[in-house]
C-alpha positions in Angstrom: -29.4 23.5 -1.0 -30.7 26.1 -3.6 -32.1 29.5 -1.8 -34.3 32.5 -2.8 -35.8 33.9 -0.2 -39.2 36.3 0.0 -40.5 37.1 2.9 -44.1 36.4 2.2 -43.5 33.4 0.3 -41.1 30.9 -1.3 -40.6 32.2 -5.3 -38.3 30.3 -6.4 -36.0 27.4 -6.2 -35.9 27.1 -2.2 -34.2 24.6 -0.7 -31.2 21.9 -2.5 -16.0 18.3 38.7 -18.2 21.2 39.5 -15.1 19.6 41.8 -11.4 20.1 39.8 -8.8 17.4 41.1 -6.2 19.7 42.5 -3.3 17.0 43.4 -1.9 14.0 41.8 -3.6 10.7 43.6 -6.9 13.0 44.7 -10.3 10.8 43.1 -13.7 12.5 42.6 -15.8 11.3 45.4 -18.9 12.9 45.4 -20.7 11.5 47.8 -20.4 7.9 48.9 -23.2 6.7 47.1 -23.0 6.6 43.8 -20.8 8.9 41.9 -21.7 11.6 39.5 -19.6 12.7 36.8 -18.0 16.4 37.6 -18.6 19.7 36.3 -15.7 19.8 33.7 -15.3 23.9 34.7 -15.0 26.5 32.0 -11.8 27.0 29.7 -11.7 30.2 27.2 -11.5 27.8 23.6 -14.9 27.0 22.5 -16.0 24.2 22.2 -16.3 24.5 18.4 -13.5 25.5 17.8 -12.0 22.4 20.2 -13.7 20.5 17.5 -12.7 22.3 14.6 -8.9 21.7 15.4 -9.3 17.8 16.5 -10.5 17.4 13.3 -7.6 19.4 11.7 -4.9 17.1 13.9 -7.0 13.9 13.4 -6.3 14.5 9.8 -2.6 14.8 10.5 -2.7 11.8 12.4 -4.0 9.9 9.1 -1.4 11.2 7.0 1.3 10.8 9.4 0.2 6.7 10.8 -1.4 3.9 9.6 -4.9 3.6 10.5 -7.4 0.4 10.0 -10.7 1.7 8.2 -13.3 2.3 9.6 -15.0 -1.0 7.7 -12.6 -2.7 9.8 -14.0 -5.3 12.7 -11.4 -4.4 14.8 -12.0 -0.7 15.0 -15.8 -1.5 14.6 -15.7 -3.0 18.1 -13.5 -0.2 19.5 -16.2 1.7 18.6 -19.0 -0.3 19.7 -17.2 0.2 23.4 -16.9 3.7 22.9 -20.2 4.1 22.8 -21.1 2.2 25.6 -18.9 4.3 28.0 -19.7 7.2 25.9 -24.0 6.4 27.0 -23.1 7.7 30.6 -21.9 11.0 29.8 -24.3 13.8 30.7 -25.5 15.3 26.8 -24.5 18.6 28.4 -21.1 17.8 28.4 -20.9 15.2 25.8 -18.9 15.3 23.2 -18.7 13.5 19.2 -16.0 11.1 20.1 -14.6 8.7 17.4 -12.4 6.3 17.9 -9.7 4.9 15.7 -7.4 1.9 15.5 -3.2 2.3 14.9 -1.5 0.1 13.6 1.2 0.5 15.7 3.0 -2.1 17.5 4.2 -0.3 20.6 1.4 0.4 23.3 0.0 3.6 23.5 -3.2 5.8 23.1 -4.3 9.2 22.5 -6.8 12.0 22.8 -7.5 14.8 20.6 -9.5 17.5 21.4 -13.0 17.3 21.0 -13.5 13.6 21.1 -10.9 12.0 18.1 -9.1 9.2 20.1 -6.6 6.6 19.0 -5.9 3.5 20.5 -2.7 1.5 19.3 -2.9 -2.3 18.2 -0.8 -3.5 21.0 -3.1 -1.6 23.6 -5.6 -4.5 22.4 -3.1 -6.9 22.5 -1.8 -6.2 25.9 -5.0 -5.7 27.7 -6.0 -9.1 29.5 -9.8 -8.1 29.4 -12.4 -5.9 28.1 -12.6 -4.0 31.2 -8.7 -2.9 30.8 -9.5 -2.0 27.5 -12.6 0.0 28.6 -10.5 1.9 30.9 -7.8 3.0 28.9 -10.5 4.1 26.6 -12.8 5.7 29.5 -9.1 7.3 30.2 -8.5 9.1 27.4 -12.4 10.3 27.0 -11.9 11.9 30.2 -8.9 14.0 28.9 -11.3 15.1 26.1 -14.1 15.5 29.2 -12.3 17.7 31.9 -10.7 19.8 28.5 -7.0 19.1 29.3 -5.7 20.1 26.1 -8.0 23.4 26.1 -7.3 24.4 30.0 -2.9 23.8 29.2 -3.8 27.2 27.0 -3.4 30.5 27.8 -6.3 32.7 27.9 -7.5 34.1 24.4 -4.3 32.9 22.9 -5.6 31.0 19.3 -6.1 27.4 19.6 -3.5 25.6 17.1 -3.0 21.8 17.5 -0.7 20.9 15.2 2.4 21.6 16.5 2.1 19.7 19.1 1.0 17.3 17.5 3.9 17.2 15.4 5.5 16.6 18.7 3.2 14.0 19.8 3.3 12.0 16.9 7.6 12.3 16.7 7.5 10.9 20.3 5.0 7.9 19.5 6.9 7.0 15.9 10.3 7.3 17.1 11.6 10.9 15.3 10.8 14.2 13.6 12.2 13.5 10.0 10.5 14.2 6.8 6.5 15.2 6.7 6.6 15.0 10.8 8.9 17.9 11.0 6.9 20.2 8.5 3.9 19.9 11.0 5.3 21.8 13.6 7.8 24.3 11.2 4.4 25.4 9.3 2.2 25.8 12.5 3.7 28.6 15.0 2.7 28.6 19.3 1.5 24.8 19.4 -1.6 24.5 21.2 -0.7 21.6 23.3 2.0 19.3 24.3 0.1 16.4 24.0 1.8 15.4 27.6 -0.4 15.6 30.5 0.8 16.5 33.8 0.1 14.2 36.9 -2.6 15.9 38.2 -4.0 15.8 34.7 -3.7 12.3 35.1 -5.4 12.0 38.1 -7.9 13.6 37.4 -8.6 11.6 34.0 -8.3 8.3 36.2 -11.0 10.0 38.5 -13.6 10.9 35.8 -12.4 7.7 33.8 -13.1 5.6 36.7 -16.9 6.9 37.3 -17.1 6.6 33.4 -16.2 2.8 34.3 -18.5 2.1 36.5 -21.8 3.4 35.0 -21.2 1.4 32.0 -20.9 -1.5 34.3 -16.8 -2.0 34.5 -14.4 -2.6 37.5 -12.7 0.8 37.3 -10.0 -1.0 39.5 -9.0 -2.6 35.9 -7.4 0.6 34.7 -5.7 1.1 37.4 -4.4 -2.6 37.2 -3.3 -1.9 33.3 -1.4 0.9 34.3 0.2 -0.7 37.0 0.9 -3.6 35.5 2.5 -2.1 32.4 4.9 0.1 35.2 5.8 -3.0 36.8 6.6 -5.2 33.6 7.8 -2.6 31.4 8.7 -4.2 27.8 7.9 -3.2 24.3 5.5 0.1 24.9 5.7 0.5 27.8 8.6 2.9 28.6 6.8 5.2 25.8 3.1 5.1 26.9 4.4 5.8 30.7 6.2 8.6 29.4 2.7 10.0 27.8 1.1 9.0 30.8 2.7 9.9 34.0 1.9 8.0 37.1 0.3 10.5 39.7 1.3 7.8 42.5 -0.6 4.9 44.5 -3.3 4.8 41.5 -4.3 1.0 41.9 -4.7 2.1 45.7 -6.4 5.4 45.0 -8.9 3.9 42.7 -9.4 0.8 44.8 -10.0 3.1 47.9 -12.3 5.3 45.6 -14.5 2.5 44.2 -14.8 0.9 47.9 -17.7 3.4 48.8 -19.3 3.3 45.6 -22.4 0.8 45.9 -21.3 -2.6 44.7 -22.3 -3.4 40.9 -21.9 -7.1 39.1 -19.3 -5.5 36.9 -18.4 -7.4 33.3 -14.8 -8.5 33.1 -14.4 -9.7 29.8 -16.7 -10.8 26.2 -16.6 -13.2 23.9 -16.4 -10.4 21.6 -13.1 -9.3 23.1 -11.5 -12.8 22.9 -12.3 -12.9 19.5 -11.1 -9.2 18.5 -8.0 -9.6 20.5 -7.0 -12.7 18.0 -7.8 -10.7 15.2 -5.2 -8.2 16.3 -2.8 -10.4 17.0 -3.3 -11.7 13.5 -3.3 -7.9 12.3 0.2 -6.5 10.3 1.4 -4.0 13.4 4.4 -1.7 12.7 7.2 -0.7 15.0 7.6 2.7 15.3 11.0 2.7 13.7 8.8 1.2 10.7 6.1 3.9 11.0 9.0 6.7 10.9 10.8 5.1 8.0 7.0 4.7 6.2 6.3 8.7 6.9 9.5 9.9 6.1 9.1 8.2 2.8 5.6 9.8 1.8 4.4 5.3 2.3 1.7 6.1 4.5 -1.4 5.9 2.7 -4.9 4.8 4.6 -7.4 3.5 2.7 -11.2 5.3 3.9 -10.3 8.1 5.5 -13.4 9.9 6.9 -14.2 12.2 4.5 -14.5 14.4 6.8 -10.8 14.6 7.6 -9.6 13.9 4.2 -10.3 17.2 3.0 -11.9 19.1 0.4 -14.6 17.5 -2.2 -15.9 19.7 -4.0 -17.7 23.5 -3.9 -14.5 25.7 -4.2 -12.4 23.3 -1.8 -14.5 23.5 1.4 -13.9 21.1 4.2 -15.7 21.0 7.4 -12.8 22.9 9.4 -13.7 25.6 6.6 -16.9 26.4 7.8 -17.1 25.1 11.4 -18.8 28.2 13.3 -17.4 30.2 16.3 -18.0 30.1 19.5 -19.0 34.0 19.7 -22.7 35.1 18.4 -23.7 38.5 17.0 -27.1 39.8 16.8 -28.9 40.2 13.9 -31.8 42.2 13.4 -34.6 42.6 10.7 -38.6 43.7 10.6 -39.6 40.1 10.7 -37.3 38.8 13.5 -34.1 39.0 15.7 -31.4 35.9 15.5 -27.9 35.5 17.0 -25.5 34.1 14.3 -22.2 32.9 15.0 -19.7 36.0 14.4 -17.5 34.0 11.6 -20.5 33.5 9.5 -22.2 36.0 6.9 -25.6 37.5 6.7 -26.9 38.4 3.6 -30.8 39.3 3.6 -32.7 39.6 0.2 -33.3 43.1 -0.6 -36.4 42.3 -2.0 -38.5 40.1 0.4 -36.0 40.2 3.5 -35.5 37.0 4.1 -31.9 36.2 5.4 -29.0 33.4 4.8 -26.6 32.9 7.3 -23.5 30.8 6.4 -19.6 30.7 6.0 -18.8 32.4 2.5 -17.0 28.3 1.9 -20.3 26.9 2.3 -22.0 28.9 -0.4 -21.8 28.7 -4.4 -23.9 29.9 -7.2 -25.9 26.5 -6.7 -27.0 26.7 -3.5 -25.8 26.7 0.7 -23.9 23.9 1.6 -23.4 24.6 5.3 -25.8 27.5 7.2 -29.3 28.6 7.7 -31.7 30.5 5.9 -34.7 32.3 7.4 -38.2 34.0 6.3 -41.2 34.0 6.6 -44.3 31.9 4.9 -48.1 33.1 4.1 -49.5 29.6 2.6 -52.9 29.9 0.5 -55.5 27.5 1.9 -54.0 26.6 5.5 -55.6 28.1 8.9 -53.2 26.4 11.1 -49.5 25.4 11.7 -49.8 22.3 10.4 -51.8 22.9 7.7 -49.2 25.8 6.5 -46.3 23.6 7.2 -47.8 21.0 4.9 -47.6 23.8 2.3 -44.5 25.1 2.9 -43.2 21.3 2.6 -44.7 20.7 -0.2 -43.6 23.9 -1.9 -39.9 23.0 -1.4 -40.0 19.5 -2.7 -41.7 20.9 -5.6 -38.8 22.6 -6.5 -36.1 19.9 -5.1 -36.4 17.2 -6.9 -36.0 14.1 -4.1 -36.4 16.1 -1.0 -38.7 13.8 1.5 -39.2 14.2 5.2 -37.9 11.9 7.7 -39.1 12.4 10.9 -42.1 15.9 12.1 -42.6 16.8 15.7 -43.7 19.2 17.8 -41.6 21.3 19.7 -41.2 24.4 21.5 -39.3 27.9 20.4 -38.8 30.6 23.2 -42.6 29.5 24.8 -44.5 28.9 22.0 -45.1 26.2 20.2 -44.1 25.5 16.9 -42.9 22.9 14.4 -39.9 20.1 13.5 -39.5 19.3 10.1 -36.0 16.9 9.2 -35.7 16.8 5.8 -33.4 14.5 3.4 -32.4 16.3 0.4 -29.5 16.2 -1.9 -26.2 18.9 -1.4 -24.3 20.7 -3.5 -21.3 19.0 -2.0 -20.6 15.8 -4.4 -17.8 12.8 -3.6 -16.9 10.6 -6.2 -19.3 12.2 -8.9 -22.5 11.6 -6.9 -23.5 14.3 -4.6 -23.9 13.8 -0.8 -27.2 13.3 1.3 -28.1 16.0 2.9 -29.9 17.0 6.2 -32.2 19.7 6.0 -33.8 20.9 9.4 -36.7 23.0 9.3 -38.4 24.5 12.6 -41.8 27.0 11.6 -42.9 29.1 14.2 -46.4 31.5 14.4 -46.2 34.5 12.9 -48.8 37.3 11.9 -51.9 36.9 9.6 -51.9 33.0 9.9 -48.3 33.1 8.5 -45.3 31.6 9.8 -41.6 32.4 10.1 -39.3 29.4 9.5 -35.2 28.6 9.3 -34.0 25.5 7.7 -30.8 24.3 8.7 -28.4 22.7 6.4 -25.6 20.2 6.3 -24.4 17.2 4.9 -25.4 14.7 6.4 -22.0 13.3 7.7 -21.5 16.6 9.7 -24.8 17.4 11.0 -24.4 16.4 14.4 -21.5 18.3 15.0 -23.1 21.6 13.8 -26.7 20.5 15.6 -25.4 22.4 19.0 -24.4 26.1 16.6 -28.2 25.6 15.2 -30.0 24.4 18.0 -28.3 27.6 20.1 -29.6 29.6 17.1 -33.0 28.6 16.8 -33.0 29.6 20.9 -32.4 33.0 20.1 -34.8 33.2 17.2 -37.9 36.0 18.4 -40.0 36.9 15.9 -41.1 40.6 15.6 -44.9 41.9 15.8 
């Protein structure tokens, strides 16, 4: 997005458990109706920055295993039953899981922090059902959920998840030679082990169980993979056991849990399943001897990464860890209005008409804001009310941005008054593969004096939007204008 701000008008080019789980075997029951997912508590990492080092180890994980695309049906399914557990979580403690398919032989899955999870190809194989499926996947959300990873931290030390991860991965691929080892000898004080405790476990059976059973699933089914699994042993199982410590009696706890729970018609197993779990049995798994072997020797190479963990693009190298915002806000004050901005990103007003762009100095160049907001203020020329000077401001940026359109307007409300929602669809300075990349433009105008508004447009790519919606919707909160 290209910026100049005035603060009377637009000059130039403008716009390109409440209840913790305190001992192994212990299940949530909060009343003995139906259940209600817990207060996950408070832990001193933010949950940006919980984010911004999932994506950093998710990355890792790509480089270090081999991963079906995304394009994939396989992993297009695992997704499509993410989601479905992922519709129960309360949006105030949701997080952006994605969920990723390893071509790994042995069974085993994983969580990173803030929602990355990866479930192994002989998970799908092994499971007898969707619903076993479901609930190692409702499992590992709710490590991601209660903030395991965050909460094994001690307070204010900096989050770092890589060497652990190192770890994690040396344990699932069977050693720490070659690229494996260089994870954890760059990366000092590993933020995690990557191996929960038993009362971790128990308590992501707990919250994975009531995940379960809103989305309509027999959380007794998890408890039966687990069990099962213990009781067989074989190939994966000694491995994902170790990962997963039993916390004792968990098909009894669950069972016993579930019994006062009002009884649903729960779905077992799909069509859809059947058909998925031939296609990974007809999928090329590795060993993890194999997988070692393939990292050591630099053979790992996964076709569609997200681009969002592959890395830089273009605009001087920036990646989305680059310019992922804090958890901490600073005030910011000028004659128009007051704003909290997060404490990692700059402020630089306009000496001229005081308007002000906030962003990380990696999501700016001399064509324009990649990631960050910009704020002013807008006198139009013929309108008398919001709408009407909305209308003008709109069509005063597309004037000067080529292809910008609006995709959805609505009326919301800023701080008690009411104001206006403008998503817009414009092009970034960002590029991939010689085009650049759609970008989402959110613009909120709010009442200001003389008929004039004051407005902040939001800007992303479109690919991470949603994960920086939360930093600009906390923002926009704190927004007061000035009389």
């Amino acid at each position: 997005m290209r910026i100049h701000l005035s603060l009377h008008n637009l000059s130039a080019r403008a716009l390109a458990l409440s209840v913790t789980l305190a001992a192994p075997g212990l299940l949530l029951a909060v009343k003995e109706s139906t259940p209600e997912l817990p207060n996950p508590g408070q832990v001193s990492i933010s949950k940006q920055e919980q984010e911004k080092e999932g994506l950093k180890a998710a990355g890792e994980v790509y480089k270090q295993m081999p991963i079906l695309p995304d394009s994939d049906p396989i992993t297009q399914y695992a997704q499509q039953l993410g989601k479905r557990l992922q519709t129960v979580i309360p949006q105030q403690y949701d997080w952006p899981y994605r969920f990723h398919v390893v071509q790994q032989k042995e069974i085993n899955a994983f969580a990173l922090p803030g929602g990355p999870i990866f479930v192994n190809l002989g998970t799908i194989d092994y499971a007898a059902n969707e619903a076993q499926l479901a609930g190692v996947m409702a499992h590992e959300m709710a490590h991601v959920y209660m903030q395991h990873s965050a909460k094994q931290m001690s307070q204010n030390q900096v989050p770092n998840l890589l060497a652990g991860l190192g770890q994690l991965l040396g344990r699932m691929i069977g050693g720490f030679g070659g690229a494996l080892a260089s994870i954890g000898g760059q990366v000092g004080g590993g933020m995690l082990s990557m191996k929960y405790s038993r009362a971790d476990e128990a308590q992501a059976d707990a919250v994975g169980a009531i995940i379960m059973y809103k989305a309509g699933y027999d959380p007794r089914q998890m408890a039966l993979f687990f069990e099962t699994l213990e009781k067989q042993g074989g190939t994966g199982g000694p491995q994902f056991l170790s990962d997963h410590p039993n916390p004792g009696n968990r098909y009894e706890a669950v069972s016993r849990e579930v019994q006062n729970w009002p009884p649903e018609h729960f779905l077992a197993d799909t069509v859809q399943f059947t058909r998925i779990r031939q296609e990974a049995q007809r999928t090329r798994a590795y060993t993890a001897q194999e997988i070692a072997q393939m990292a050591k020797s630099g053979q790992i190479h996964n076709a569609g990464m997200p681009e969002d963990l592959s890395g830089p693009s273009t605009l001087g190298s920036v990646s989305l860890p680059d310019v992922m915002p804090s958890g901490s806000f600073q005030p910011l004050n000028t004659q128009a209005f007051s704003v909290e901005r997060p404490s990692n990103w700059q402020a630089r007003q306009d000496p001229q008409g005081g308007g002000v762009t906030i962003a990380p100095q990696a999501g700016l160049s001399q064509s324009g804001i990649a990631y960050g907001a910009m704020i002013s203020t807008f006198q139009p020329q013929n309108a008398i009310n919001l709408d009407g000077a909305v209308q003008e401001l709109v069509s005063s940026l597309a004037q000067q941005n080529p292809g910008l359109r609006v995709s959805a307007t609505h009326n919301i409300t800023v701080n008690g008054v009411q104001a206006k929602s403008v998503d817009l669809m414009g092009q970034s300075p960002l590029g991939s593969n010689g085009q650049p990349l759609p970008e989402h433009d959110w613009l909120v105008a709010v009442p200001y004096q003389q008929n004039s508004v004051i407005y902040v447009v939001f800007i992303s790519p479109e690919r991470d939007f949603s994960r920086l919606r939360p930093t600009f919707e906390q923002m926009l909160r704190s927004l007061r204008p000035r009389a």
